[in-house]
C-alpha positions in Angstrom: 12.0 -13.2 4.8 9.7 -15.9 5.8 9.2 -17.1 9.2 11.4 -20.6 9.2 14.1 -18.0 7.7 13.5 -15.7 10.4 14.0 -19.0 12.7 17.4 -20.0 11.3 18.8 -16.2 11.3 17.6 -15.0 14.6 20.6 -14.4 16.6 20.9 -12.6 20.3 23.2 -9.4 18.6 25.0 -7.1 21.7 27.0 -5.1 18.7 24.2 -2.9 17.3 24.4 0.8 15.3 21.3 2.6 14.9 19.0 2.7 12.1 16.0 4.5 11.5 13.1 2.3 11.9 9.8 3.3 10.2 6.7 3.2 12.0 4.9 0.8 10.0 7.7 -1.8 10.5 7.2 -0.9 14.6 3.8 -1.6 14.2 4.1 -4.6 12.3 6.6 -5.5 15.3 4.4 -4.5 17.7 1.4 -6.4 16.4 3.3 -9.8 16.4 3.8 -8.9 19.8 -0.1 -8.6 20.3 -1.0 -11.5 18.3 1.7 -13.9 20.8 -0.3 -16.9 22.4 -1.7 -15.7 26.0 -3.4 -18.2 28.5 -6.8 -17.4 28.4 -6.3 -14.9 26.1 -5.8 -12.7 29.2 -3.0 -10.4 27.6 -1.1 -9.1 30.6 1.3 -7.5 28.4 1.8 -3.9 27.4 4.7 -2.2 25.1 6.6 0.6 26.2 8.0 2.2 22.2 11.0 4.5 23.5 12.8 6.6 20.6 13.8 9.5 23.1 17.7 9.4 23.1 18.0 10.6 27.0 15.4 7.6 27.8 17.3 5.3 25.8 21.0 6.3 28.0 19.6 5.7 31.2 18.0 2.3 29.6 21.6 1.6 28.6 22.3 1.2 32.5 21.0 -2.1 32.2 23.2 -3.4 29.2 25.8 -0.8 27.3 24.0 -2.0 23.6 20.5 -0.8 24.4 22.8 3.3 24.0 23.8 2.1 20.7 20.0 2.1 19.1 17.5 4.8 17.9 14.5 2.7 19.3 13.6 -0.3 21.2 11.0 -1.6 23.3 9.9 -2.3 26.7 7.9 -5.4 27.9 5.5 -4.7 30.7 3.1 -7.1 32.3 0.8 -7.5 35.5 1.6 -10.3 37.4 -1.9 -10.1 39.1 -3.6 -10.5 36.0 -3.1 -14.3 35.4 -1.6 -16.7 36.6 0.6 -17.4 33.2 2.2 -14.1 32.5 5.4 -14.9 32.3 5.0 -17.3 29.4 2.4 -14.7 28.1 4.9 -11.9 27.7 7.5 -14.3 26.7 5.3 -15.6 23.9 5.4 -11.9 23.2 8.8 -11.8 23.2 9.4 -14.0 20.7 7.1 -13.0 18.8 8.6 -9.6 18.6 11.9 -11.2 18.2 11.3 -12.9 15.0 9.4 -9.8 13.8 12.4 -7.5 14.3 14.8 -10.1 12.5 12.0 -10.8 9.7 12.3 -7.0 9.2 15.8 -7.1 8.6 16.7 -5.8 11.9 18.8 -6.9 15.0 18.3 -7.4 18.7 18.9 -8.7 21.8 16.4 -10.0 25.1 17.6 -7.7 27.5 16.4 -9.2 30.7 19.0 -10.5 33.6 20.7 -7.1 33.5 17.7 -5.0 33.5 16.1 -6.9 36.1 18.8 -6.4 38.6 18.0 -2.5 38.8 14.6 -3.4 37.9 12.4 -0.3 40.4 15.3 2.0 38.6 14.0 1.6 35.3 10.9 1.3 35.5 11.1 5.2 37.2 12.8 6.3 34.0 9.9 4.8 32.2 6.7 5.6 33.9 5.6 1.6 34.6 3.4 1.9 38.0 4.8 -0.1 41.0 2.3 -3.0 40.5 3.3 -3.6 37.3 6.7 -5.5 36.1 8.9 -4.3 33.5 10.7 -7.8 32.1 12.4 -7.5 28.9 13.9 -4.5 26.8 14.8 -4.9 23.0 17.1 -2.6 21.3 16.2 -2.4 17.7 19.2 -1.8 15.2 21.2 -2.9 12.7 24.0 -5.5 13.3 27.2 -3.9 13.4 29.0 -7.0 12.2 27.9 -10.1 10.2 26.6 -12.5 13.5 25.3 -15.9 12.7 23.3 -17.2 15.3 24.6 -19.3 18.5 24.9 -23.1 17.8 22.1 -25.4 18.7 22.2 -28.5 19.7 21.0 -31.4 16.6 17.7 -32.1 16.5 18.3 -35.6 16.9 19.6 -34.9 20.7 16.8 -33.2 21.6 13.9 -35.3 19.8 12.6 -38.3 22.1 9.7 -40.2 20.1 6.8 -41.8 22.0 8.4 -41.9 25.1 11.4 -39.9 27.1 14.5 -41.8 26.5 13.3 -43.3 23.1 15.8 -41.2 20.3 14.9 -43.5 17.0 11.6 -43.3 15.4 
């Protein structure tokens, strides 16, 4: 599938089964994940690859469709390395995201949820105190045909020159 593809399918999927996932495809997940856009090129990102099944329950704490996967993966960063790692690790995000549907695959950007008992998983994971564990994505197969949300049309979003200024 070609990335403008992977643009048009990409869908937030909470209804996922498992599937085996090979490692080369993880990697090749992984490594869109490295290759995201990071300011300075500081990279305050790390990836936390979880197959255990046990890990993955106690994961599921933070939204019931992160149990229904084989695999996912956690987005760790260090706030105190720059001063843009939000928008680092959600480059990375995104990146992954696109990967993982490029590949075939489903997910969803666990985040709200899994922040709200945020010190609790990070224990189940290992991630020091100092560092912060943002986003989780379980990685199966869609259990349903999804198509993804509705966007608003480009034309309602597209201002040309100047804010306010909708024609070309």
């Amino acid at each position: 599938m070609d990335l403008f593809e992977a643009i048009e399918k990409r869908a937030s999927v909470r209804s996922l089964r498992p599937v085996d996932v090979p490692d080369a495809d993880l990697e090749r997940i992984l490594d869109a994940g490295r290759r995201a856009p990071s300011g300075r090129n500081i990279q305050p990102f790390e990836f936390i690859v979880v197959k255990d099944p046990n890990t993955i329950r106690k994961l599921a704490k933070a939204q019931s469709c992160v149990g229904d996967v084989s695999v996912l993966i956690a987005v760790v960063a260090d706030p105190t390395k720059s001063t843009y790692w939000l928008e680092d690790l959600s480059a990375a995000t995104e990146n992954m995201l696109l990967a993982i549907t490029a590949l075939g695959y489903a997910t969803v950007w666990v985040e709200g949820t899994l922040l709200r008992a945020e010190e609790e998983h990070k224990k189940v994971l290992g991630v020091p105190e100092n560092l912060r564990l943002m986003v989780v994505l379980p990685i199966g197969k869609a259990a349903e045909p999804v198509a993804q949300a509705p966007k608003r049309p480009l034309p309602e979003v597209v201002h040309w020159e100047r804010y306010g200024n909708m024609q070309r």
